[in-house]
C-alpha positions as CSV (number, residue, x, y, z in Angstrom):
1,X,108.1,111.6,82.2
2,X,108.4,108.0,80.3
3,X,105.8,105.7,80.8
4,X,107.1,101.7,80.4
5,X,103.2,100.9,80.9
6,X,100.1,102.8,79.9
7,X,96.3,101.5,80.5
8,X,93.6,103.3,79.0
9,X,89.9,102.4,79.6
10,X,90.5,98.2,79.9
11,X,87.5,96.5,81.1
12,X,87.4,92.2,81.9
13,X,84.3,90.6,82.3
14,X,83.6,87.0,83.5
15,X,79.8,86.1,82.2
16,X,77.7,88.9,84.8
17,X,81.4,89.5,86.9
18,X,83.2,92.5,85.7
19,X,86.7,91.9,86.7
20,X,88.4,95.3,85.4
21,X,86.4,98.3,85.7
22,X,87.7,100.9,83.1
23,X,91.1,100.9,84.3
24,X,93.4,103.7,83.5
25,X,96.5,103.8,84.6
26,X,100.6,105.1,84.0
27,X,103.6,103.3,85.1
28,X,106.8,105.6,84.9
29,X,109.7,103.9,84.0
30,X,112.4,103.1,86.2
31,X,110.3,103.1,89.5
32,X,108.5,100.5,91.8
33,X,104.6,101.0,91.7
34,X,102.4,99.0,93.9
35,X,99.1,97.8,93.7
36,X,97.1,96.9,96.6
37,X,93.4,95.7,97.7
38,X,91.5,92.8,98.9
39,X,91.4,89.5,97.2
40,X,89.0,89.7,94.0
41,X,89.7,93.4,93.5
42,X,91.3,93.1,90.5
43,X,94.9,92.8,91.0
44,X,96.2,89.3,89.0
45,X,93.5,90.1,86.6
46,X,95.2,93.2,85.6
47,X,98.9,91.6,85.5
48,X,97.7,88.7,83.5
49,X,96.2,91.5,81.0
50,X,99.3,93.3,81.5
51,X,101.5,90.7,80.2
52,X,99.0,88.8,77.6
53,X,97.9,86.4,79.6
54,X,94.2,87.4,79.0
55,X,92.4,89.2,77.0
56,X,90.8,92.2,77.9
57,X,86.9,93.0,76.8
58,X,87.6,96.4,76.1
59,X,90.7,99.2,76.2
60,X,93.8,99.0,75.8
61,X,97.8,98.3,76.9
62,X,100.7,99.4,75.8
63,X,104.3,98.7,77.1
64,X,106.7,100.8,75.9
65,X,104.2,102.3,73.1
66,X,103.4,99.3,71.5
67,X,99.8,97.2,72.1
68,X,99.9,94.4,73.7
69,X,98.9,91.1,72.1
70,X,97.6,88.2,74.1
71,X,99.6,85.1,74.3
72,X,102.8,87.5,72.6
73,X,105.8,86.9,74.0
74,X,106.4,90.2,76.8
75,X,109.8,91.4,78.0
76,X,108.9,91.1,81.3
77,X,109.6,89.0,84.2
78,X,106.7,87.5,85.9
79,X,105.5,86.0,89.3
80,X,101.6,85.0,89.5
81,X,99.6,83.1,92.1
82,X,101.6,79.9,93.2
83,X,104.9,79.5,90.9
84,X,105.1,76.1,89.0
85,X,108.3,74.1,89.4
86,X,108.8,70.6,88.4
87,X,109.2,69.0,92.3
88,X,111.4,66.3,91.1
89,X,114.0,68.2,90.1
90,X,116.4,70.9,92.0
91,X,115.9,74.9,91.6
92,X,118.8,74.7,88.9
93,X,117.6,72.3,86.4
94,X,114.1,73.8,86.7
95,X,115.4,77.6,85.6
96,X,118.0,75.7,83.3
97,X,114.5,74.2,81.4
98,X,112.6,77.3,81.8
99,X,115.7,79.1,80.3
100,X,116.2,76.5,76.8
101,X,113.2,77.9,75.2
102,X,115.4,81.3,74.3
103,X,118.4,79.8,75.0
104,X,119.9,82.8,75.0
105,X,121.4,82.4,79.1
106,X,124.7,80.2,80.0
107,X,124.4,78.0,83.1
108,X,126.7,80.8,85.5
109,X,124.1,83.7,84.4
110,X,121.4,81.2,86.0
111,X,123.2,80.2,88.5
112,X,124.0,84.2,89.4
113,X,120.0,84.6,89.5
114,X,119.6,82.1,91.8
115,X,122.9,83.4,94.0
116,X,121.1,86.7,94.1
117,X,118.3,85.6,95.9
118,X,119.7,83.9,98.4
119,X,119.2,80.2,97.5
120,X,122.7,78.1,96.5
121,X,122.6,76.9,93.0
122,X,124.8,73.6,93.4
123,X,121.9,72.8,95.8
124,X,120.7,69.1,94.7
125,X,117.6,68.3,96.9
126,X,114.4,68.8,94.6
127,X,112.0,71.4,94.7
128,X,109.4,69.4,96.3
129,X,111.5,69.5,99.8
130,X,111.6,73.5,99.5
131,X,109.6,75.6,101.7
132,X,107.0,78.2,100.8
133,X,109.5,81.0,101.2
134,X,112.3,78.9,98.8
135,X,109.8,78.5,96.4
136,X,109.1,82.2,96.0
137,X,113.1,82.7,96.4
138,X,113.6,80.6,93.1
139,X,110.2,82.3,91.4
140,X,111.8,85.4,92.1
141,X,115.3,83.9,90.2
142,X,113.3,82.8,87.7
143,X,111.5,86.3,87.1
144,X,114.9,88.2,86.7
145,X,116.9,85.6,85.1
146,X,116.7,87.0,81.7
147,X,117.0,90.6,82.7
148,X,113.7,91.8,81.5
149,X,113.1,95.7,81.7
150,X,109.6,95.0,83.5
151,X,108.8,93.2,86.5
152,X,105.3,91.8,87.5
153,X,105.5,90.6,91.0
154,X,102.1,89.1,92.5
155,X,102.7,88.6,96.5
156,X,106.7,88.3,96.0
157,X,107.3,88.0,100.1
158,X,104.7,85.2,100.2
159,X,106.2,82.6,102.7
160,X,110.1,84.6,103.2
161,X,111.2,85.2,107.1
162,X,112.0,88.5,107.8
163,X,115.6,88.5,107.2
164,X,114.3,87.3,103.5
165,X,111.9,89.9,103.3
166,X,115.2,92.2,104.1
167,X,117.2,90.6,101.6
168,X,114.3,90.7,98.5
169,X,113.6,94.2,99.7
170,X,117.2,95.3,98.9
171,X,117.5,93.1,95.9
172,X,114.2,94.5,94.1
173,X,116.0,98.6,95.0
174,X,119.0,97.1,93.4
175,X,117.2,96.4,90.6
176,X,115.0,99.8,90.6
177,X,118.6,101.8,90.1
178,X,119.4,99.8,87.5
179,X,116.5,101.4,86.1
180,X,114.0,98.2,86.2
181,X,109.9,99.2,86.2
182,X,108.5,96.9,88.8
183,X,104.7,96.1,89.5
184,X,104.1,94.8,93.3
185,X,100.5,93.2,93.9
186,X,101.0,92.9,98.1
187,X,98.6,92.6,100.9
188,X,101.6,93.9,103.0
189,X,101.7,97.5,104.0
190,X,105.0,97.3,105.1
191,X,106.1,96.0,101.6
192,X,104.7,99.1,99.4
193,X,105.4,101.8,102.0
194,X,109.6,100.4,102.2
195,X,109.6,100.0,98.5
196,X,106.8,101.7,96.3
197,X,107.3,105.1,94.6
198,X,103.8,105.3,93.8
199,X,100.5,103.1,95.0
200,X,97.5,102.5,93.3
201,X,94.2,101.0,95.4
202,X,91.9,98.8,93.6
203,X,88.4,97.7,94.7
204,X,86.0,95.4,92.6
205,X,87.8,96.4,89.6
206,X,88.2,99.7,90.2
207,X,90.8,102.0,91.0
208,X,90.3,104.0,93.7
209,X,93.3,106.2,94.3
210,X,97.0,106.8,93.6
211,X,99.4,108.0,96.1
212,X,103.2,109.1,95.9
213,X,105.0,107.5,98.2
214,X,108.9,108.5,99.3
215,X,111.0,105.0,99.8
216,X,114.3,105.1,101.0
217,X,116.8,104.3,98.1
């Protein structure tokens, strides 16, 4: 078994608030892990450790076997909290910015990102007239755009009908036998039970339990 993540005793604190509890955890590679629990148990604390967002008190985090090193670029693609667009501007041109600091992507791989999940890229009206579910359509773009071998994915549903929920469902098993490693933070049973290979439970910074779950492929 390969591991594309490993956690070994991490601990967070916040002044007398200990965020992560000596957290150890495995992620295998090439599979869909989710993590669930109640707000404040720990869950975007953990991702933003994971992909050097934070700091971490004490442990460690390796991906792939190497440490990693706060504000250090990550080959990951990320969605945390509320995604940050410029509203002024349509879902193209905001990837098309986000994508010139590597520039490494042509406009038709963007525009392919943002065909995949579901939104049309020769779409002019600006973010700020999306809807909830949009918005997490073109974070979603954003996070797979460069095609990163890790995905971090904090509440990816948030605001989708249920035909999008269907259609980032399939997408994200799509990307799972491409062999992508992809972290799901959900509140939504129905989410981790349709997607997750494995489950991990966290409460006040703790986790509690995995299980091994069997998704349809």
């Amino acid at each position: 078994m390969t591991f594309a993540i490993e956690i070994n005793h991490l601990t967070k604190k916040f002044k007398e608030t200990i965020a992560l509890n000596q957290v150890n955890l495995s992620f295998e590679k090439g599979k869909i892990h989710g993590i669930i629990g109640r707000n404040g148990s720990g869950k975007t604390v953990l991702f933003k450790c994971i992909c050097g967002f934070m700091k971490a008190d004490e442990g460690e985090i390796l991906i792939n076997g190497q440490a990693v090193k706060v504000s250090q670029a990550q080959d990951m693609g990320i969605i945390l909290e509320n995604p940050g667009f410029i509203g002024s501007m349509s879902g193209f041109k905001n990837l098309k910015l986000l994508a010139s600091i590597k520039r490494k992507l042509t406009d038709e791989q963007i525009k392919d990102a943002i065909r995949r999940v579901g939104l049309n890229p020769d779409e002019k009206k600006s973010v700020s007239s999306y809807s909830l579910g949009m918005r997490h359509r073109l974070a979603i773009a954003q996070a797979i755009m460069e095609d990163p071998e890790i995905l971090l994915l904090d509440e990816p549903m948030n605001g989708l009908d249920r035909y999008g929920v269907i259609e980032i469902r399939e997408l994200l098993k799509s990307l799972r036998a491409s062999g992508k490693t992809i972290l799901i933070a959900s509140h939504y049973a129905e989410d981790i039970e349709a997607l997750c290979d494995t489950v991990h439970e966290m409460d006040q910074g703790r986790v509690l339990e995995e299980q091994q779950l069997f998704t349809s492929q």
